[in-house]
C-alpha positions in Angstrom: 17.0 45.0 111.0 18.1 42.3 108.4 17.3 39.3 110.7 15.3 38.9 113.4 16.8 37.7 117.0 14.9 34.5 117.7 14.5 32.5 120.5 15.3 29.7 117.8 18.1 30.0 116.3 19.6 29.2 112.1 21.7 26.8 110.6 25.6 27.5 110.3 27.2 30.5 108.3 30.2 29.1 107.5 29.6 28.3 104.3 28.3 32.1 102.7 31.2 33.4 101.8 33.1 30.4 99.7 29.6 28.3 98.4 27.0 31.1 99.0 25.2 28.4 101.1 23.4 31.0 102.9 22.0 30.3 106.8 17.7 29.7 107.6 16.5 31.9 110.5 14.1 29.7 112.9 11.6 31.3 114.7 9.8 29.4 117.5 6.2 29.2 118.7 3.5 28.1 118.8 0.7 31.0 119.2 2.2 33.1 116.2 6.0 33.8 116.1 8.3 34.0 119.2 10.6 36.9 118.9 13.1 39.0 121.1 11.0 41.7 121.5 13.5 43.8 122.3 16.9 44.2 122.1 20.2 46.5 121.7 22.3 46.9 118.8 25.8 48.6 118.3 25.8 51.2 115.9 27.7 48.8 113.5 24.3 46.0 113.8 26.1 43.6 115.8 23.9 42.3 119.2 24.9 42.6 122.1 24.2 39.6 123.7 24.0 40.8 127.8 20.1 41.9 126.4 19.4 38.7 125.3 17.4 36.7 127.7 15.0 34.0 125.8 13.2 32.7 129.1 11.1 34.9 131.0 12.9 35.1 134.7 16.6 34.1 133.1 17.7 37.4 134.1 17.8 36.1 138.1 19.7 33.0 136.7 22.3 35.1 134.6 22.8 37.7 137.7 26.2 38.7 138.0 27.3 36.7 135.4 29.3 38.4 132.7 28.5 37.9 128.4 30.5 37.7 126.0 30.1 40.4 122.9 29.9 44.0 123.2 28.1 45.6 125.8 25.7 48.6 126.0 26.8 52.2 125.3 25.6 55.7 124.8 25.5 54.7 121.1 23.5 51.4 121.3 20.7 51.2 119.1 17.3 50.4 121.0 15.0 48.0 118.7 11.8 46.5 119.4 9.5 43.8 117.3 6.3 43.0 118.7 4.3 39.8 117.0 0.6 39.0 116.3 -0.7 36.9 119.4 -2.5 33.9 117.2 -4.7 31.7 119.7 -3.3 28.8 120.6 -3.7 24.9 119.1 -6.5 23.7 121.2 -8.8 27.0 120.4 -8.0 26.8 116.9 -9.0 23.3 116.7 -12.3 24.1 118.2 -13.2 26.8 115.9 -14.1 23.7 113.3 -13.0 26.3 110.8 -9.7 25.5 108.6 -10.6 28.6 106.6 -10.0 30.4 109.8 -6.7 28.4 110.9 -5.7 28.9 107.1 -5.9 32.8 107.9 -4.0 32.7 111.0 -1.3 31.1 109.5 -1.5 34.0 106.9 -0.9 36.2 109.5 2.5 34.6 110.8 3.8 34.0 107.2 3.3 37.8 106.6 4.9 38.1 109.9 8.0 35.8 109.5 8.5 38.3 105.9 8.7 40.9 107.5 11.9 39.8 109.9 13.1 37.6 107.5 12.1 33.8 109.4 12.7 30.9 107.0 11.2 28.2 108.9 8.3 28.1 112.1 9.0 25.8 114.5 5.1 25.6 114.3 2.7 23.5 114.8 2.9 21.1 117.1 0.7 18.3 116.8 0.7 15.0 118.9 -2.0 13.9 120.8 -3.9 14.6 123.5 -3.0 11.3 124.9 -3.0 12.5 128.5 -4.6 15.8 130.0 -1.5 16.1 132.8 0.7 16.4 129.3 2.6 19.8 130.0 2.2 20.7 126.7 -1.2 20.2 125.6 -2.4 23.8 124.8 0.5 23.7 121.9 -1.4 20.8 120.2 -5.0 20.6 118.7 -6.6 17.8 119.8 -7.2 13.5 120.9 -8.5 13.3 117.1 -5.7 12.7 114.8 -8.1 13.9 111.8 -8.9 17.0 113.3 -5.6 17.6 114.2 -4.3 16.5 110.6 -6.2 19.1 109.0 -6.1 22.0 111.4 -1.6 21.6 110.9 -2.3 21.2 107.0 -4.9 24.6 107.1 -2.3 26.4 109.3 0.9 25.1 106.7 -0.9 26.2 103.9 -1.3 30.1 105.4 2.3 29.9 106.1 3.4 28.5 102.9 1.6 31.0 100.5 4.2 33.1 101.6 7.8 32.9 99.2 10.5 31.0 100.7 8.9 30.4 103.7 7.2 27.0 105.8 6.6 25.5 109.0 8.1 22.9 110.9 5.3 19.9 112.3 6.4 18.7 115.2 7.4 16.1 117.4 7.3 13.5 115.6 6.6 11.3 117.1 4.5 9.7 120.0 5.4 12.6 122.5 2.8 12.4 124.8 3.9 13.8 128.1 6.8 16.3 129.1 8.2 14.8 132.1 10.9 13.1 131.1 10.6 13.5 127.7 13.7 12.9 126.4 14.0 9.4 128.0 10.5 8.2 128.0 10.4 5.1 125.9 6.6 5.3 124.0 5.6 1.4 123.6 2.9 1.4 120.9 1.4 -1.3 118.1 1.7 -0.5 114.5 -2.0 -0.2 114.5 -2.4 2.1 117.1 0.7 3.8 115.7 -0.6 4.3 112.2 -4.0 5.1 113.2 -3.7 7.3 115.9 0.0 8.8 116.3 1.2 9.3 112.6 -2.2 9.6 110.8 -2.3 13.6 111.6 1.0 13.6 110.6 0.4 12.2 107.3 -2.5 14.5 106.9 -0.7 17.4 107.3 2.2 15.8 104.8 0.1 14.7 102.0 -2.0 17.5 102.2 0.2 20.4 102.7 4.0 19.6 102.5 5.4 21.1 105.0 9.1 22.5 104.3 10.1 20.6 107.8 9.3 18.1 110.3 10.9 18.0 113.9 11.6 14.6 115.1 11.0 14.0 119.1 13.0 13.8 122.1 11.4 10.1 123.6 12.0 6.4 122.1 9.5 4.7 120.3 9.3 0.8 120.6 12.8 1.0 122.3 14.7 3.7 119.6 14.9 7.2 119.7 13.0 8.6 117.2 15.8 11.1 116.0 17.6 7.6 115.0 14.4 5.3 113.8 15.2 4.9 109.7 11.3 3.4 109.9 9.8 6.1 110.7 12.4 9.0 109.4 13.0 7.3 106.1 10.4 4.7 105.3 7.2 6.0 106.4 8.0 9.9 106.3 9.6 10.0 102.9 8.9 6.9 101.0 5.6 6.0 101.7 3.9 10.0 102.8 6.5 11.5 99.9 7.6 14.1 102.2 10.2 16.0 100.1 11.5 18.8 103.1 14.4 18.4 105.6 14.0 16.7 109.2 15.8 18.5 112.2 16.1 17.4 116.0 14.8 19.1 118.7 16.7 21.1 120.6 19.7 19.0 122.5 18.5 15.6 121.2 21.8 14.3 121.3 22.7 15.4 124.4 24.6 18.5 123.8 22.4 20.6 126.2 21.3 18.9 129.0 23.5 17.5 132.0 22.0 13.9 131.9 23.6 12.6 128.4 25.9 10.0 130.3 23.5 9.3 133.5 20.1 7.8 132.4 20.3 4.3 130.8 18.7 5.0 127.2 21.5 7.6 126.9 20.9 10.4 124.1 20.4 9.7 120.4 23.0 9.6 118.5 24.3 12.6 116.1 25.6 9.7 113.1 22.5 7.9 113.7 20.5 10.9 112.8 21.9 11.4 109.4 21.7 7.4 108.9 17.8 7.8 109.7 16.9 10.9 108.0 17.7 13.1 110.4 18.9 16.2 108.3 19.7 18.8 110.8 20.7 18.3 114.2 19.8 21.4 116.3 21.4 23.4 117.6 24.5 21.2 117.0 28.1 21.5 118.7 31.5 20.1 118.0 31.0 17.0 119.4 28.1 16.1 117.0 30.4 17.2 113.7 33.0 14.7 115.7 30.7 11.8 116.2 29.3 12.5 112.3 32.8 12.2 110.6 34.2 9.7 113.0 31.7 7.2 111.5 32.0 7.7 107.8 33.2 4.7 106.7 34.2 3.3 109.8 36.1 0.3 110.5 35.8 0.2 114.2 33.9 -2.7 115.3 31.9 -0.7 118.3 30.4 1.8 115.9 27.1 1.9 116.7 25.9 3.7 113.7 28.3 3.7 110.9 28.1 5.9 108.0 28.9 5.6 103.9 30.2 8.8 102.1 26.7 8.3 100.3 24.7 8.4 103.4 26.1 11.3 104.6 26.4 13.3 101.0 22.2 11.9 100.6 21.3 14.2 103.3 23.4 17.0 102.8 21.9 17.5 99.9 18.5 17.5 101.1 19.3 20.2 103.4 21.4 21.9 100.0 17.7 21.8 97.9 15.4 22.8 100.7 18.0 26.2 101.4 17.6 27.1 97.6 13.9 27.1 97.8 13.8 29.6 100.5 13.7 33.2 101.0 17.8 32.8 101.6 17.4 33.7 98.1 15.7 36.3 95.8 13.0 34.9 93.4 11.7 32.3 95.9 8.0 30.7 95.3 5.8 29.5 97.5 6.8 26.2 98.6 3.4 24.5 98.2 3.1 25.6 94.5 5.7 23.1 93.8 3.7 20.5 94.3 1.2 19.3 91.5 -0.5 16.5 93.5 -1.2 16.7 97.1 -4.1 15.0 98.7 -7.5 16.8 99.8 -8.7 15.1 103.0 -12.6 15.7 103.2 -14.7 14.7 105.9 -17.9 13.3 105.3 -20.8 14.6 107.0 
């Protein structure tokens, strides 16, 4: 196959065939990649989406519930694509050995080659904060140091590869799962900068990874999808992160039935491009609405209005990053664009 079916997702194809703005295939994680491992085909290579069930036990959900797309026939085409099981965050971690996370990342980036993945929505990397977090395994540890390096030895296996890179994720101060998209994270700039961001910045300075995902929760009161601080001022001009920053899935309310009930509401899809917020995943028509109705808004309510520049600033971001990747022939290695990035050593 061309592309591999994700779990993930891409960015819109609507621009190929008039601007050649070809679409990035995301693959998820976080133990190595997370593909449809199998799936059926039409003879002509279109999917046929009645196979396609991302979440183990869906199938029960979906029962008697009819697709749209084709469906299967005596001529379907029967594929399979089976990935490299990579331990998970917390193992790696206490291996002590980045040469060894270095390698595993190898591994995906040869993987994600092979069925054409742009970008990893790998590694995760907040804190172990909280041992009832649900999602603890994903991450590598309660040492932001040892977590900083482990992400920036794992980016730079991935990013070896042409074209190719990881996304770090969630930034930031997602510490617990319940809730998660609602939880308003009260922290200090100390304990902020010292404990919640430093592994970020690590992994940033050290490694440059082609993307960042920004959390679900608030921090200090805004969501971090629309927080220009930490987006904007720390991210980019004080780390020099150069990539693109999406949302996590739904951030803005577009996939979850509680966008209008709780009283911190979703974040907003203008006030992600005003932060930094590049890509807003998986987006719907309601985002592309709220975007456009705020450029250069007069109404007084707006919440988050836009400027032409604002809005052109971040498309192209998203614009540069696509050229560097394996969209294209004659992609590098992202990393080897990069003359200067910082080598964190510990001290024994």
């Amino acid at each position: 196959m061309a592309v591999a079916y994700t779990y993930a997702g891409d960015t819109t194809s609507v621009l190929i065939d008039d601007r050649n703005v070809k679409n990035m295939i995301f693959a998820d994680g976080p133990a190595g990649l997370r593909l449809q491992k199998e799936f059926l085909t039409t003879p002509q290579g279109e999917m046929i989406q009645s196979q396609v069930l991302p979440m183990p036990g869906l199938e029960k959900l979906m029962e008697g519930m009819e697709l749209p797309g084709p469906k299967p026939g005596p001529d379907s085409i029967h594929y399979y694509q089976y990935c490299t099981a990579i331990p998970i965050a917390t193992l790696l971690a206490m291996t002590w050995d980045l040469e060894l996370i270095q390698e595993c990342g190898d591994i995906v980036g040869e993987e994600m080659e092979e069925f054409h993945v742009t970008l990893w929505l790998a590694p995760g990397m907040n804190i172990h904060r909280n041992p009832m977090c649900g999602r603890n395994f994903e991450y590598y540890s309660e040492d932001p140091l040892v977590s900083g390096l482990c992400a920036a030895a794992d980016t730079k296996g991935v990013q070896a590869h042409a074209g190719i890179g990881t996304t770090i994720k969630h930034f930031a101060a997602n510490n617990q799962e319940d809730n998660r998209l609602y939880s308003n994270s009260h922290v200090s700039e100390r304990a902020l900068r010292e404990i919640y961001l430093k592994g970020f910045e690590i992994c940033v300075k050290s490694s440059q990874p082609m993307s960042v995902m920004s959390s679900y929760n608030l921090l200090n009161g805004i969501h971090t999808a629309n927080n220009y601080d930490l987006l904007t001022a720390v991210l980019r001009d004080e780390w020099g992160f150069a990539g693109i920053v999406m949302t996590d899935w739904g951030t803005t309310g577009t996939l979850f039935l509680e966008e209008t009930s709780h009283k911190y509401g979703n974040a907003s899809p203008a006030g992600c491009v005003k932060a930094g917020n590049e890509l807003t995943m998986p987006g719907a028509q309601s985002d592309i609405d709220g975007i456009i109705q705020a450029v250069n808004s007069t109404d007084q309510t707006e919440l988050d209005p836009l400027t032409i520049g604002e809005l052109q600033y971040a498309v192209r971001n998203m614009l540069k990053l696509i050229r560097q990747t394996n969209c294209y022939p004659g992609a590098k290695p992202y990393g080897e664009q990069f003359d200067q990035l910082e080598e964190y050593v510990i001290v024994q």
